[in-house]
N, C-alpha and C positions, 0 to 999 in steps of 0.2 A: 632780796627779801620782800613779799609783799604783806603791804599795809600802807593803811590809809596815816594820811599826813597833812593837816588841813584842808582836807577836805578832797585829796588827790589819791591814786596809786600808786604807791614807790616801790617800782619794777621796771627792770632793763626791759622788758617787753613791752612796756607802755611808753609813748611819747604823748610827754604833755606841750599840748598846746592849748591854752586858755585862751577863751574871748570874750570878754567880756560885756560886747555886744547881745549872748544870745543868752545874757547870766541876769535875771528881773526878781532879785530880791529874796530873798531867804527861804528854803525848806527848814521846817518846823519837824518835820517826822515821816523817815521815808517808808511806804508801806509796800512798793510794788517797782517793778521794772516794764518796763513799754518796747516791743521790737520793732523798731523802722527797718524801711530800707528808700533808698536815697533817691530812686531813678535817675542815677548819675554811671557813666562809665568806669568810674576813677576816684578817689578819696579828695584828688586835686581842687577837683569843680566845687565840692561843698567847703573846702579847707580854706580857698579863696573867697566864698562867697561869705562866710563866717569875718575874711580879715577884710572884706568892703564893708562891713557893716551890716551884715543881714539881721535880723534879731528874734527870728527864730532857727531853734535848731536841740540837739541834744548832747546829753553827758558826752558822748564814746561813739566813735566812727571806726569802723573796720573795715580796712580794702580789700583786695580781692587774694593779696599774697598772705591775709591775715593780722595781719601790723596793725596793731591797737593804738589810737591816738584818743589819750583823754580832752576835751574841745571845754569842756565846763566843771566847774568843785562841784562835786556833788554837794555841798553844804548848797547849792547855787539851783533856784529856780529857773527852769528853762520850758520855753512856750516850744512842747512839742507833738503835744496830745490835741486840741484840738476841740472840736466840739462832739459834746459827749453824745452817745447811744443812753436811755434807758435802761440799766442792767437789767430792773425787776422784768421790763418786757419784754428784752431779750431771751430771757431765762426763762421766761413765762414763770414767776413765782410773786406778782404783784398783789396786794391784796387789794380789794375792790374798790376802796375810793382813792389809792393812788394809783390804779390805773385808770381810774376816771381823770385826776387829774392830769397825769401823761397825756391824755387823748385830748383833752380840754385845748392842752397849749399847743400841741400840733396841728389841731383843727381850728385851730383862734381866728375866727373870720377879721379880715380887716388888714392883714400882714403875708408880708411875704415868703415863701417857705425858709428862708436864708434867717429871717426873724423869727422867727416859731422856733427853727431850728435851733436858735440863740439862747432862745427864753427858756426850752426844755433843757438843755444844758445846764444853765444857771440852777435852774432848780436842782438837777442832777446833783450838779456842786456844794449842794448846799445840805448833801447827805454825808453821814461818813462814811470810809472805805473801811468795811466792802461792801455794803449795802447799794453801793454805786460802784463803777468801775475808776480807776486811779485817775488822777487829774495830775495838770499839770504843779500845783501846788505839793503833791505827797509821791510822788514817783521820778525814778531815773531812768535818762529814755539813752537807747544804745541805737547806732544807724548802720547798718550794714549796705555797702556800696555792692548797687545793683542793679540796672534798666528793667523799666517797664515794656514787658511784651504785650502790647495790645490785641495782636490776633489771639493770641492767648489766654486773655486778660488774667493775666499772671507776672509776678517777677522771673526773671530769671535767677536758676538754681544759686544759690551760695557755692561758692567753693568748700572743700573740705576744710580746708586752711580757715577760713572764713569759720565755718563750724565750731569747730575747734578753738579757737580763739574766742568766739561766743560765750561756748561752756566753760571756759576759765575766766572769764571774765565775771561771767555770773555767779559764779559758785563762791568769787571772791566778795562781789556785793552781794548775795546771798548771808553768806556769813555775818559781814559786818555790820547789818541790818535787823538779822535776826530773819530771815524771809522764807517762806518756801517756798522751791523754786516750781513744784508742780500747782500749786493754789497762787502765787504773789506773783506771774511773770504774763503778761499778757501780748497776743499782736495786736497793732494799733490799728488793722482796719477791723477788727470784731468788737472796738471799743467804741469808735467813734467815727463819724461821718467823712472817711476815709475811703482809698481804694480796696476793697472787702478783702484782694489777699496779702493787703500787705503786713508779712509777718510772717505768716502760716505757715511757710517754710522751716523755719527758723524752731518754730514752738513745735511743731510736727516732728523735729530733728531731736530736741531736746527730750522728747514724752517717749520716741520708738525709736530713736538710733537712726532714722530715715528721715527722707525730707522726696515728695514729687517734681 
C-alpha cells in the first residue's frame, strides 16, 4: 500500500535508507519537486557517500535497474538545489526595477562572481515560490543515478526502468502535496547554477513520453 508515514513511503518498492547527515532542519510547505541526476555509475557511490557523512544530497535516489531508495523524510530539509537562477530573467517577465535590481547584484563591482552569484540567490530566496524558482527550503529533490558525458555535454540517457520508476514516484508526491506535476516539477540545471542539462531528460520524458 502506498503512503506517507512520518514523513516516508510505505511501499515494498521503496527502500528506506535515512541519513541523517544530508536532513538540515524542517520543511514548512512543500511546493515543488527538483530532478538530479548523480554523475555517479551506481546508487553505491552516492549511498556510501550519504553513510560517510556527506551533507548534501536529496529525498530519493534511483539506480539504473529502477530500485527506489528513500535517503531523506521528506518532512526533512535537504541542501540540493543550490544556488539559484533568477526566474523572472530567466523567463524574461521581470518588471523593471527588479531587473534592475538582478543586474545590480551581478554586476556589484568589488566581488567575485562566486559572491554576486551568492547574493542574487539570497535575494532570489527571499521571494515566494513561484515567483522564484523552488529552494532548498520548499521542494523534494529525487536523483537519478547517471554519468556525465562531457563530449556530449549531456547525461547519459535514464533507463526505462529508471523512467518509470520516476513517474511513480512523482505521481505519488504529486498527490500527497497537492502538486502539478506539469507546473510544480522542475530540472535542477534550468534552476540554478548547475550543469544546464542536468534533468532535462527526465522532465522531457515526463511532458512527451520521450527523453534524447
Amino acid at each position: 500500500m502506498r503512503k506517507g508515514k512520518d514523513g516516508k513511503i510505505v511501499d515494498k518498492a521503496v527502500d528506506v535508507k535515512i541519513y541523517s547527515s544530508i536532513e538540515h532542519g524542517n520543511i514548512n510547505n512543500v511546493t515543488s519537486i527538483v530532478l538530479h541526476r548523480t554523475d555517479s555509475s551506481n546508487a553505491g557511490s552516492t549511498i556510501q557517500a550519504y553513510a560517510n557523512g556527506k551533507k548534501s544530497g536529496a529525498h530519493f535516489l534511483i539506480d539504473k535497474a529502477g530500485k527506489i531508495y528513500q535517503t531523506a523524510d521528506m518532512r526533512k530539509r535537504c541542501w540540493h538545489v543550490g544556488i539559484l537562477l533568477p526566474r523572472c530573467q530567466i523567463e524574461k517577465n521581470c518588471d523593471p526595477k527588479e531587473l534592475k535590481t538582478i543586474t545590480a547584484l551581478i554586476h556589484e563591482k568589488g566581488f567575485s562572481f562566486g559572491r554576486r552569484a551568492g547574493n542574487l540567490s539570497r535575494h532570489e530566496a527571499e521571494k515566494k515560490y513561484p515567483l522564484r524558482y523552488p529552494s532548498n527550503n520548499d521542494s523534494i529533490g529525487i536523483e537519478v543515478v547517471g554519468k556525465f558525458l562531457a563530449y556530449q555535454k549531456s547525461f547519459e540517457k535514464p533507463t526505462q526502468q529508471q523512467f518509470k520508476s520516476l513517474k511513480w514516484r512523482l505521481e505519488i508526491i504529486a498527490k500527497k502535496y497537492n502538486l502539478n506535476i506539469k507546473t510544480n516539477v522542475h530540472a535542477h540545471g534550468a534552476i540554478a547554477r548547475k550543469e544546464v542539462s542536468e534533468g532535462a531528460q527526465q522532465l522531457q520524458y515526463l511532458f512527451s513520453g520521450e527523453a534524447a
